[in-house]
N, C-alpha and C positions, 0 to 999 in steps of 0.2 A: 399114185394119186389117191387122195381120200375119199370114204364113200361122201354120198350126200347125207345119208344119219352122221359120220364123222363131226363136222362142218359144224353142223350145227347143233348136236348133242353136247361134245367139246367145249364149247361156248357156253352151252345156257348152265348146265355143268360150273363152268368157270365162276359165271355169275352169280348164282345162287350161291356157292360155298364163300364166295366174296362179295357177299352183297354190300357191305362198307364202304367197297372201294366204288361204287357204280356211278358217282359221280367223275372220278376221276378218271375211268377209261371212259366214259360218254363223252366227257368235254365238254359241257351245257346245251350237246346236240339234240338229245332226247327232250330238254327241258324248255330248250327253245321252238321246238317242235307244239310242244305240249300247250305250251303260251299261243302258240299261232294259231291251232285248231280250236280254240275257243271261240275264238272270232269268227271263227264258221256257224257256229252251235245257234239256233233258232232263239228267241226269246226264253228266257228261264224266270219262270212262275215261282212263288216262292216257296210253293208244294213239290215244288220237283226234286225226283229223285234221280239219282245218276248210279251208272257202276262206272266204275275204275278196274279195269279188267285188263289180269296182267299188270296186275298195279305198280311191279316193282316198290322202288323206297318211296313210292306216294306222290312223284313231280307233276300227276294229273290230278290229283285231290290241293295240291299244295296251290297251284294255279289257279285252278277254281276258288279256292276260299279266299285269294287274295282280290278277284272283285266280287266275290258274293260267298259274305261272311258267315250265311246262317244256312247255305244251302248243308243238304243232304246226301252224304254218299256212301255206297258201298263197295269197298275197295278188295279185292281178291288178287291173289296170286299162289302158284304152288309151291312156291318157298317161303317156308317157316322161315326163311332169315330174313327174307326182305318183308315179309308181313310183319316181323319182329321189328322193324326197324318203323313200321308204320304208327305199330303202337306203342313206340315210345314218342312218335312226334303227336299222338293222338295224348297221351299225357301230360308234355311240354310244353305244348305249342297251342294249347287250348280250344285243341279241336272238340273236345268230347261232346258229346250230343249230336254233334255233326257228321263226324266220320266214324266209322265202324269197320275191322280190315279182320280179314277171314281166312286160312289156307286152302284153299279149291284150286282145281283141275279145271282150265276155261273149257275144256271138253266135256266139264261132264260138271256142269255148272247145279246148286244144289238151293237156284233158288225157284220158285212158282213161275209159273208161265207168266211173261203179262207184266211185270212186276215196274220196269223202270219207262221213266221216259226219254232216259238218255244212256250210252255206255259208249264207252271211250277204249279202245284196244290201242294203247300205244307202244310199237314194234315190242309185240306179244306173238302176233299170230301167224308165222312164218317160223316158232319155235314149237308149233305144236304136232307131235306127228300123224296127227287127222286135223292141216287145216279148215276143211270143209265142214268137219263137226263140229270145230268151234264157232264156225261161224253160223249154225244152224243153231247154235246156244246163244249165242248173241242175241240173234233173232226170236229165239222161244220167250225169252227172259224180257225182250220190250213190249212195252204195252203197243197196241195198233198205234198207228201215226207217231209211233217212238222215232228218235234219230240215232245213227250208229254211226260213230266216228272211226275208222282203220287205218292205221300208217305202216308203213314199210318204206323200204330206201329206195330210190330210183336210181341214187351214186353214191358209192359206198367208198369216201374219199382213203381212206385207211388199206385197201388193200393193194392198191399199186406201192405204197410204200412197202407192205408187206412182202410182196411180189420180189423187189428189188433188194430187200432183205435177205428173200431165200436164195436169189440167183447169186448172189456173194456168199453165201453160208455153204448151203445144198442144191447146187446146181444143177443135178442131174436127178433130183428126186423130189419131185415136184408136189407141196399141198395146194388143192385147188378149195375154192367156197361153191361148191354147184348149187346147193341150195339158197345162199343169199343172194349169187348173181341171178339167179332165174326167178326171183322175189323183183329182179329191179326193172320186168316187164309190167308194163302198167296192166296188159291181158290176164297177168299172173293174178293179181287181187281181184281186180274184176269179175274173173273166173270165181275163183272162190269166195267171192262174196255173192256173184248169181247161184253159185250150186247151195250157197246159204242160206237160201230165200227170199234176196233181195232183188229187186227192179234195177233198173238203171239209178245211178245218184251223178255226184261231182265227183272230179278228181282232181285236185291241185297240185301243184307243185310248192319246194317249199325248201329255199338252198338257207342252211346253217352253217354255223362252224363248229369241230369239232378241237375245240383250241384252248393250251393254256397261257401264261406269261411268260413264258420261259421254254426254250428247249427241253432243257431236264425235263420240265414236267410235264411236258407232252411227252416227252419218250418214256417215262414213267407208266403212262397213261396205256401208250401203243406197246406198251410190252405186255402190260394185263391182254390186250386182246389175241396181243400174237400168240401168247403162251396156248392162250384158251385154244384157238386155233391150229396149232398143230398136238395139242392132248400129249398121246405118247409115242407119237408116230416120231420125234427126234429126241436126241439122244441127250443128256446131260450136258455133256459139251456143246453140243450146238446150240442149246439154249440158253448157254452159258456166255456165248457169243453175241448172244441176240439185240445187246443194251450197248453196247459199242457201236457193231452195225450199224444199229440202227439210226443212234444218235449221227453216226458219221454219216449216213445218206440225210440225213435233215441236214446237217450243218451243210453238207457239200451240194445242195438240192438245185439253189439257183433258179427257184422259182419252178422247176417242175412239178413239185409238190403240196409246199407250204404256201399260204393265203396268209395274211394277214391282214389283221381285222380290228379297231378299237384298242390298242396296247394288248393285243392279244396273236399265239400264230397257232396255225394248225390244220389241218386239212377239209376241204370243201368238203361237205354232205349233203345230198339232195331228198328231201322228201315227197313219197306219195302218199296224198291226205286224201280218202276216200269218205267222204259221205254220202248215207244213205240212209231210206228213211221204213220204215213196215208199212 
């Protein structure tokens, strides 16, 4: 079995060095995430400032500007590539004035105390390995009566397929997620967002899909995360197997799996949307 740094180092690892492809292993999960916790968000002033933390390729800066065009944000993440990718949609997409994207460590955030009145962590903060500190930087960085938005999975529809992957591949040599499964206790964020410095907030729920048009391209999609997922722990050939597999347990799934949804199929995702306020 892999350790709990495995799991998730493997991963973020994967994501960074491919930050391009993050749309297509998310499946519009994270995006439609991102759309829904909006609508949680208090009234926005037209002075307000926001972080985007943990920004990845910008789908919480991209949301926001699409119903409030002039707002202000400051978008971070520790990958130069996906910050890279921010600021080319901050040149294209005629964000400039508006968005600003930065490379920082959410742990070790490099802005004044006090500064925002809103910040948005979305599934950032279960990749940091002092969740607790990032969430005390959360906290540093919002002005009094700020709000703080944190997500994390509660069902992480992708690795029962996973799961059913290995046990045809590598049966007898098992990779496990201990770190994301124990993210998908609501106690888990809760916890560390109290050791953050927050009071009680909301917690909603929040089922997506993680889907494309097509087979192929969901298995396209879940091959980026398995790969990331077992790192180097299998061998050339078994990963080599992995797009067959895996394709063949979708096709043959029979509804244990796959959801389909709007001309779309793919597997269920459930979110935990934490709001909280300083």
């Amino acid at each position: 079995m892999s350790s709990a740094a495995t799991d998730v180092s493997n991963l973020t690892t994967s994501f960074n060095t491919s930050a391009s492809t993050y749309d297509r292993r998310t499946g519009g999960s994270t995006r439609a995430v991102a759309a829904h916790l909006l609508t949680l968000l208090p009234p926005l002033p037209a002075s307000v400032l926001i972080h985007d933390n943990c920004c990845g390729i910008g789908q919480v800066a991209d949301e926001l500007l699409k119903l409030h065009p002039d707002i202000r944000i400051r978008a971070t993440d520790i990958s130069q590539n996906m910050i890279d990718i921010v600021n080319s949609q901050i040149q294209t997409r005629g964000w400039e004035g508006k968005v600003s994207a930065a490379v920082m460590d959410g742990q070790d955030l490099k802005f004044e105390e006090g500064v925002f009145d809103i910040s948005v962590t979305n599934y950032g903060i279960f990749f940091f390995p002092d969740p607790v500190k990032g969430a005390r930087e959360i906290w540093r960085t919002l002005k009094l009566g700020g709000t703080a938005v944190v997500t994390a999975w509660e069902f992480i529809g992708f690795l029962p397929v996973f799961w059913e992957v290995q046990r045809i591949i590598r049966p007898a040599r098992e990779v496990s997620a201990p770190t994301l499964t124990e993210w998908t206790r609501r106690e888990k964020l809760e916890g560390v967002l109290r050791e953050g410095g927050f009071g009680e907030g909301r917690m909603e729920r929040k089922e997506v899909l993680m889907g494309h048009e097509t087979v192929e391209a969901l298995v396209v999609g879940l091959l980026d995360l398995f790969l990331g997922l077992v790192g180097e722990e299998w061998s050339a050939e078994e990963k080599g197997r992995m797009r067959e597999v895996t394709e063949g347990v979708l096709r043959e799934d029979g509804g244990r799996f796959l959801v389909r949804e709007g001309g779309r199929m793919g597997v269920r995702m459930v979110a935990w949307i934490a709001v909280v306020r300083k």
